[in-house]
C-alpha positions as CSV (number, residue, x, y, z in Angstrom):
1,X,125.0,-89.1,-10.6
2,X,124.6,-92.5,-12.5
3,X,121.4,-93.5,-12.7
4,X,120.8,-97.4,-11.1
5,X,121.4,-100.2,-12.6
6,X,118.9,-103.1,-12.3
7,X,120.9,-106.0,-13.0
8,X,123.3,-104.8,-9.9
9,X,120.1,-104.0,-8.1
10,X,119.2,-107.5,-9.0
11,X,122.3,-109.1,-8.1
12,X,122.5,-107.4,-4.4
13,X,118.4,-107.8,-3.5
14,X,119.1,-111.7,-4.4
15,X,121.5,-112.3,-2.1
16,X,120.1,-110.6,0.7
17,X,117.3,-113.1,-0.1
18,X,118.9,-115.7,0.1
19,X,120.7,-115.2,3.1
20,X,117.3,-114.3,4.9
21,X,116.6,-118.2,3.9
22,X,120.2,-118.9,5.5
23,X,120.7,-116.5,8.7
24,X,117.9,-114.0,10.1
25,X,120.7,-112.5,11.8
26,X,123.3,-112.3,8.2
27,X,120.3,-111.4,6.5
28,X,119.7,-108.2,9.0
29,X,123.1,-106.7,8.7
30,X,123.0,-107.3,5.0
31,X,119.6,-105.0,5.3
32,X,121.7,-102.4,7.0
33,X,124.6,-102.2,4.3
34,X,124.4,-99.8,1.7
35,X,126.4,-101.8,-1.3
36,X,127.0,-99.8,-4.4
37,X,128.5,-100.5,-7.8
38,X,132.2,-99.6,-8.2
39,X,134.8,-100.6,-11.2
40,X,137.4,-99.2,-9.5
41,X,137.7,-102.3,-7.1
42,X,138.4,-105.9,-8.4
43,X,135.5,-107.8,-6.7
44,X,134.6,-106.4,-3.6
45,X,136.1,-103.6,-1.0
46,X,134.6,-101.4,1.8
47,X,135.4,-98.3,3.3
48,X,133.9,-99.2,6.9
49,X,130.8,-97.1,5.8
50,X,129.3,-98.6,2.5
51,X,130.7,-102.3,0.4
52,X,131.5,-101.2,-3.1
53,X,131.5,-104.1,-5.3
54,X,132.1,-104.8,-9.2
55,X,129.4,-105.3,-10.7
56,X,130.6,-107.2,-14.0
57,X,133.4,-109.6,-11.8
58,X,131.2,-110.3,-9.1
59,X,128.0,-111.4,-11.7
60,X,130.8,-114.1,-12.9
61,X,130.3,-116.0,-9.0
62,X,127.9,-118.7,-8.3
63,X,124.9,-117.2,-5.9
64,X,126.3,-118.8,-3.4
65,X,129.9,-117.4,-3.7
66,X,128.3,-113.9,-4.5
67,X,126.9,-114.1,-1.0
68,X,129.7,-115.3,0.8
69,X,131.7,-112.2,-1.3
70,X,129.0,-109.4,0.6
71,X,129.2,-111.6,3.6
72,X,132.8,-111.1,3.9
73,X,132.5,-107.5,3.2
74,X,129.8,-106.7,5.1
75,X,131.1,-108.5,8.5
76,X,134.7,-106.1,8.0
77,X,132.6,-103.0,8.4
78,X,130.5,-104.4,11.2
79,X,133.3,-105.7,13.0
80,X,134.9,-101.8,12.8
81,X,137.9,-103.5,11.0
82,X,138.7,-100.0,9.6
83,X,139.0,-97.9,12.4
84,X,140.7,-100.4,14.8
85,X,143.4,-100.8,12.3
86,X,144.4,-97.6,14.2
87,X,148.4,-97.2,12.7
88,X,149.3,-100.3,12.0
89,X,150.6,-101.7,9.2
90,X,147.7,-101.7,6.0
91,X,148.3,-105.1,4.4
92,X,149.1,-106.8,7.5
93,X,146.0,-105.7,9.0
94,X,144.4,-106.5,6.0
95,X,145.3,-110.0,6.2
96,X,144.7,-110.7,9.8
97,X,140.8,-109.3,9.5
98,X,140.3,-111.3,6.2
99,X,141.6,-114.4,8.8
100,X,138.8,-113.7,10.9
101,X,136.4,-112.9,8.5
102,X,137.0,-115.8,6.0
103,X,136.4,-118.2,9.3
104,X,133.1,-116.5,10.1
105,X,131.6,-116.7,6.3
106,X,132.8,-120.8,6.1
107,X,131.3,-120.9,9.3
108,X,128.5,-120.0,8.2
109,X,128.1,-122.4,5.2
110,X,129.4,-120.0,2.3
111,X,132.5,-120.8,-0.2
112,X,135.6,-118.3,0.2
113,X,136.6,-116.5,-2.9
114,X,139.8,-118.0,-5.0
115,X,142.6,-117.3,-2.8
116,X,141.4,-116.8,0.4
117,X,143.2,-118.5,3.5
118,X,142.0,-120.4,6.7
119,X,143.5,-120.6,9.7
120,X,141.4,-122.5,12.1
121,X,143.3,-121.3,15.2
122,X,143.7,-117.8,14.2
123,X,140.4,-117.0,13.3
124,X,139.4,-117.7,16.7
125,X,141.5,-114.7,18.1
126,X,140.4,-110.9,18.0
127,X,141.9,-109.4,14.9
128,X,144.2,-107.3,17.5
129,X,145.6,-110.6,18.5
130,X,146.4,-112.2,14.6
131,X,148.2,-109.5,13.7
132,X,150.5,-109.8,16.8
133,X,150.6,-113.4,15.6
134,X,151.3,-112.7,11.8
135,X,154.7,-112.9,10.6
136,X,155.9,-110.2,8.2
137,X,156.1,-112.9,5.5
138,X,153.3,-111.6,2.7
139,X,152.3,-114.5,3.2
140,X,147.8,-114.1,2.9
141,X,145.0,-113.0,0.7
142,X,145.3,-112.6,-2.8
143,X,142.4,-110.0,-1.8
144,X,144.7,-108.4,0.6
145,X,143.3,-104.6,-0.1
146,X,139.6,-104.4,0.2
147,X,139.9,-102.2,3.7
148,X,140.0,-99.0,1.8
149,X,140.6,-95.7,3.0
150,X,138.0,-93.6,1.4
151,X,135.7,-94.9,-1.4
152,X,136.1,-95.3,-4.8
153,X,136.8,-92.2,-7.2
154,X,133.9,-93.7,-9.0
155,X,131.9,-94.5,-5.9
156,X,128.3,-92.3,-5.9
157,X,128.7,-89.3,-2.9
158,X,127.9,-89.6,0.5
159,X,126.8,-86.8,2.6
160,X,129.6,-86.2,5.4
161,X,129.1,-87.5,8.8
162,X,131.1,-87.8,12.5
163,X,134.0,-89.6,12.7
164,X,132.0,-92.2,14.8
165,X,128.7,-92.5,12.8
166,X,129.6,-96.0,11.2
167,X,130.6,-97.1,14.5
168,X,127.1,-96.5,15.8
169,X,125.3,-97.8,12.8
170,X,127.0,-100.7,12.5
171,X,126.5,-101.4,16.4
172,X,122.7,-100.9,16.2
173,X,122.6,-103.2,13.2
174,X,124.2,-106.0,15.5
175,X,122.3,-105.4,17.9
176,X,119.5,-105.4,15.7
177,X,120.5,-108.9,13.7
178,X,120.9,-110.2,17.7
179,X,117.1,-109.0,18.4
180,X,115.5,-110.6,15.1
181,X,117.6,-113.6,15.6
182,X,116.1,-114.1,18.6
183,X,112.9,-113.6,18.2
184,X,112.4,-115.5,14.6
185,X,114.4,-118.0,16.1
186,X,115.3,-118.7,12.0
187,X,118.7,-120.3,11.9
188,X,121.6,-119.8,14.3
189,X,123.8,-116.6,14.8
190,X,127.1,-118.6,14.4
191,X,129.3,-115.5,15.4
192,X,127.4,-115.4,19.0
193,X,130.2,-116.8,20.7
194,X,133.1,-115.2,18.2
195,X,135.4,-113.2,20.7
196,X,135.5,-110.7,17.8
197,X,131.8,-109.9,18.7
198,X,132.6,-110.5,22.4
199,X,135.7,-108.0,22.2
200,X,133.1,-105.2,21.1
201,X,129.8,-105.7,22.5
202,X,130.5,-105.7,26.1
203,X,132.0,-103.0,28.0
204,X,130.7,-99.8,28.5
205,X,134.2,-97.8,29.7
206,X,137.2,-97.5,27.2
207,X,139.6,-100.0,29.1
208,X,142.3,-99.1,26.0
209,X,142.6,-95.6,27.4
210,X,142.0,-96.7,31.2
211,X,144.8,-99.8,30.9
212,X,147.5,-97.9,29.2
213,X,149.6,-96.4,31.6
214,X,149.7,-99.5,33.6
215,X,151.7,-101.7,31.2
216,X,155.1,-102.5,32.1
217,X,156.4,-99.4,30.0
218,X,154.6,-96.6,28.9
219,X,155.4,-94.2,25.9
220,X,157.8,-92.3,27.6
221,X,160.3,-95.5,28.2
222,X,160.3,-96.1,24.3
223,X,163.9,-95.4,23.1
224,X,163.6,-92.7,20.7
225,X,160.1,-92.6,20.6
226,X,159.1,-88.9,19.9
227,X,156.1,-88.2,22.8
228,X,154.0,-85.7,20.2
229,X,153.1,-88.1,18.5
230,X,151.3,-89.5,21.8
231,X,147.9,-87.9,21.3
232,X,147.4,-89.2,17.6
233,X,147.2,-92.3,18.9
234,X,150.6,-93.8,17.6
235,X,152.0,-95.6,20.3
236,X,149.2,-98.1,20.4
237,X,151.2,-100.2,18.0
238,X,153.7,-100.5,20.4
239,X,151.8,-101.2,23.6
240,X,149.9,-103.8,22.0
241,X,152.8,-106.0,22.5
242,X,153.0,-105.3,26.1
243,X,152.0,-107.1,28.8
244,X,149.8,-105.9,31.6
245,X,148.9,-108.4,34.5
246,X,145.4,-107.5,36.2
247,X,143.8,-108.3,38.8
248,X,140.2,-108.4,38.8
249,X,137.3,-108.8,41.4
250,X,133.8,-108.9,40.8
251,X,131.9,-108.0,44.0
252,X,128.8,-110.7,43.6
253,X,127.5,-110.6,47.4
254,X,124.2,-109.8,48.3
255,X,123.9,-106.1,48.3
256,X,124.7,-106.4,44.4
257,X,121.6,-107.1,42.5
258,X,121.7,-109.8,39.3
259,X,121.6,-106.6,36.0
260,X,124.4,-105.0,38.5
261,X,126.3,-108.3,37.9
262,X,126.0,-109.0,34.7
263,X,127.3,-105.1,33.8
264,X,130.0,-105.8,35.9
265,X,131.4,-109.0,34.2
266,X,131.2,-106.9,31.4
267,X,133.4,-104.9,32.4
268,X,135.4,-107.8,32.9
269,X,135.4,-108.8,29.0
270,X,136.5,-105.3,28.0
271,X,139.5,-105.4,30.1
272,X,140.2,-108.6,28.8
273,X,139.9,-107.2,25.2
274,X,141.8,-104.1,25.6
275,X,145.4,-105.4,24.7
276,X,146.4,-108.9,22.9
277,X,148.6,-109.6,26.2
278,X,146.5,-108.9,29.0
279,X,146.6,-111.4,31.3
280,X,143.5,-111.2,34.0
281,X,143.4,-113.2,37.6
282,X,139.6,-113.2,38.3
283,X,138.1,-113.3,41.8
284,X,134.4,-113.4,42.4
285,X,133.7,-112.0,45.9
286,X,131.7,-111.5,49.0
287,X,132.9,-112.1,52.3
288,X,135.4,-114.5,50.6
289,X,137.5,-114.2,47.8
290,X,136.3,-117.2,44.9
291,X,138.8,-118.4,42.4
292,X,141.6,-118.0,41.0
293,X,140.2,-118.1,37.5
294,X,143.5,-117.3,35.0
295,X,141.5,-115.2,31.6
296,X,143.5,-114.6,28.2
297,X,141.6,-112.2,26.0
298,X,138.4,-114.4,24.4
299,X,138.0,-116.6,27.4
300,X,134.5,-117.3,28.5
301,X,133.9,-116.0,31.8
302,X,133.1,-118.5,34.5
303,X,129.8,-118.3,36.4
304,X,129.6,-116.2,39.3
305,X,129.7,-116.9,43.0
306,X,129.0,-115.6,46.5
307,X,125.3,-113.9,47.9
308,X,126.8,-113.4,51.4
309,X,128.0,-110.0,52.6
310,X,130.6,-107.5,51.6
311,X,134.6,-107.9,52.8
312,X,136.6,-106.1,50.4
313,X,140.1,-107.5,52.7
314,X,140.3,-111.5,51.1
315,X,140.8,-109.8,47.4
316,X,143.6,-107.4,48.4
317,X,145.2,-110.1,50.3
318,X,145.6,-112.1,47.0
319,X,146.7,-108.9,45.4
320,X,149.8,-108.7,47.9
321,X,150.9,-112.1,47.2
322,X,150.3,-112.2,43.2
323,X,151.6,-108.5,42.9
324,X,149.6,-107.7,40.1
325,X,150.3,-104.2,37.7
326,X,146.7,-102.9,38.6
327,X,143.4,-104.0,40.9
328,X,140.5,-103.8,39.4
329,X,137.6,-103.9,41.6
330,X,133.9,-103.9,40.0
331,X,131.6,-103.0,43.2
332,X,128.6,-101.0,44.7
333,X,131.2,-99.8,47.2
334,X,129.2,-101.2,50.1
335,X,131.4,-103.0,52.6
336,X,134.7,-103.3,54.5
337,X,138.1,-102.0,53.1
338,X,141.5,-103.1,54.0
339,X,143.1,-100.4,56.6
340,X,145.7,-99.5,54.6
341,X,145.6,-99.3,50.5
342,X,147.9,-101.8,48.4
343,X,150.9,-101.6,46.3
344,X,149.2,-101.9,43.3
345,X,147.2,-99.0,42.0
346,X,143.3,-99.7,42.5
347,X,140.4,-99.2,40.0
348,X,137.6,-99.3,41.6
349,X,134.3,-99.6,38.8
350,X,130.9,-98.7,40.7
351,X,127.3,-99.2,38.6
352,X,124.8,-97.0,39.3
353,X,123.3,-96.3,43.2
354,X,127.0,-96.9,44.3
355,X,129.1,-95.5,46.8
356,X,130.3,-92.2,46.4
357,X,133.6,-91.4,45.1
358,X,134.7,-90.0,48.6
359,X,133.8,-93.4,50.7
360,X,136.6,-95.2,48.6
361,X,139.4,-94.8,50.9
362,X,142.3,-94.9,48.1
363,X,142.5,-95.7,44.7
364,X,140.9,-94.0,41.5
365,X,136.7,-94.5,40.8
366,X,135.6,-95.1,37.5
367,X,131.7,-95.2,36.9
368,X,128.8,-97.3,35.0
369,X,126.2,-94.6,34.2
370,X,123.1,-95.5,33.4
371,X,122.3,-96.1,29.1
372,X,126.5,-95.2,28.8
């Protein structure tokens, strides 16, 4: 192993410095990346684990751009840009998350490295979403291959973990940045209301693998589409230019305390989030059904109402009239159900201390555990 170099050690401790001047929360998940020298990259790359950057390119940047360089790197590993790339295409990929990420660093008061390209609309979205929205033109980043792989032949090794490991890491550092952000109160966490960060933080369940077999075709309507290829995950492509139309209630009367209602309409972003082309009717609901509230993926989530008792009947009217793919019902399960179950299929999502699965009188139960 090559023994450290101080004027990379130099370079790295400097900027994280600076951006602790800049961004308590940047400045945390800068803490939280391990950045090692690598000649094998042009600038700067990372493998969703560690940010590998050239040591005698990058020294050639202004501080400032050198930061906005980790920034950009750092923010791709945190965001899981490598494993929710999933199968599609590499450089298209590529270029939607540098979309994103090149909006958040600028955002934040950094330069973009020569070559990098804005789109104030796009970078908006949830990478999912831009690259649905990219056309197959080449048109992006000169720096359109720094989501790598594996590291670096050159790269020092790292000892082998789970699959999932970075995942977690990288979600305790956010949460981490979000803690120290709040509590130094030292600058503003511009990516607080990115949908990117919304997209990931919120739900507990997996609404990708709960949503799929409700779009308006499923894998086994794909003309030639070979099935065994179904459990590695390669139809995802594919159904992310579905549509799915849901229907969603949030049950917010009184029998629902206010930490049951806030994990509910979390639930709500992470159906929302599951698929670029979800589109979501929202109803809050007690003994009447509030709304309707139309939700694209990255809307902000109105406030809720109700407080009065529990009628389950108003919602699944509006369901038989709007005809929706799937009902998705966030509930304790407490209160009065339509006589006879709807067309649609039902989800019903209970927190904890809710109904049993057997008092549901049709539909499938999917549950909030406690710490899930």
């Amino acid at each position: 192993m090559a023994p450290p170099d101080p004027a990379f050690e130099r370079l790295v401790s400097g900027s994280r410095l600076r951006l602790r001047g800049k961004s308590a929360f940047f400045a945390t998940l800068l803490l939280h990346a391990e950045i090692v020298p690598s000649r094998e990259v042009p600038l700067a790359a990372t493998d969703g684990e560690r940010v590998y950057v050239n040591p005698e390119n990058a020294s050639q940047l202004s501080p400032d751009a050198f930061d906005g360089l980790l920034l950009h790197e750092v923010l791709h590993a945190a965001l899981s840009h490598l494993p929710r790339r999933g199968p599609r295409e590499k450089a298209k990929w590529n270029r939607a998350a540098n979309l994103i990420v090149n909006g958040m660093v600028a955002q934040a008061g950094l330069p973009l490295t020569e070559g990098s390209r804005r789109d104030e609309h796009l970078e908006q979205l949830s990478v999912e979403e831009v690259y649905v929205s990219l056309q197959d033109d080449g048109d992006g980043d000169e720096n359109e291959n720094d989501l790598l792989d594996g590291p670096p032949s050159d790269a020092p090794p790292k000892g082998k973990r789970p699959g999932d490991a970075a995942k977690r890491q990288w979600d305790q550092a956010l949460a981490q940045a979000r803690s120290v952000e709040a509590m130094t109160g030292k600058g503003t966490d511009p990516l607080g209301l990115h949908r990117e960060l919304r997209r990931l933080e919120s739900a507990r369940l997996d609404w990708k693998s709960q949503l799929w077999r409700f779009l308006a075709r499923t894998p086994v309507d794909f003309g030639g589409f070979d099935r065994r290829f179904v459990g590695r995950g390669l139809y995802l492509e594919a159904l992310d230019d579905e549509s799915l139309q849901a229907l969603i209630a949030v049950d917010t009367s009184g029998s629902v305390d206010d930490e049951a209602v806030r994990a509910l309409i979390a639930e709500v972003q992470g159906v929302l989030g599951a698929y670029p082309h979800v589109k979501a009717t929202l109803y809050y609901a007690d003994t009447e059904a509030y709304g309707p509230y139309e939700l694209r993926p990255g809307d902000d989530i109105p406030a809720p109402q109700g407080g009065g008792g529990t009628d389950f009947k108003p919602v699944f009217e509006k369901a038989e009239a709007a005809e929706p793919d799937v009902i998705i019902y966030l509930t304790d399960g407490y209160g009065d159900f339509p006589v006879s179950a709807p067309r649609a299929p039902t989800l019903w999502v209970v927190p904890p201390g809710g109904l049993e699965d057997s008092g549901f009188p049709f539909g499938d139960v999917l549950r909030l555990e406690d710490g899930q």
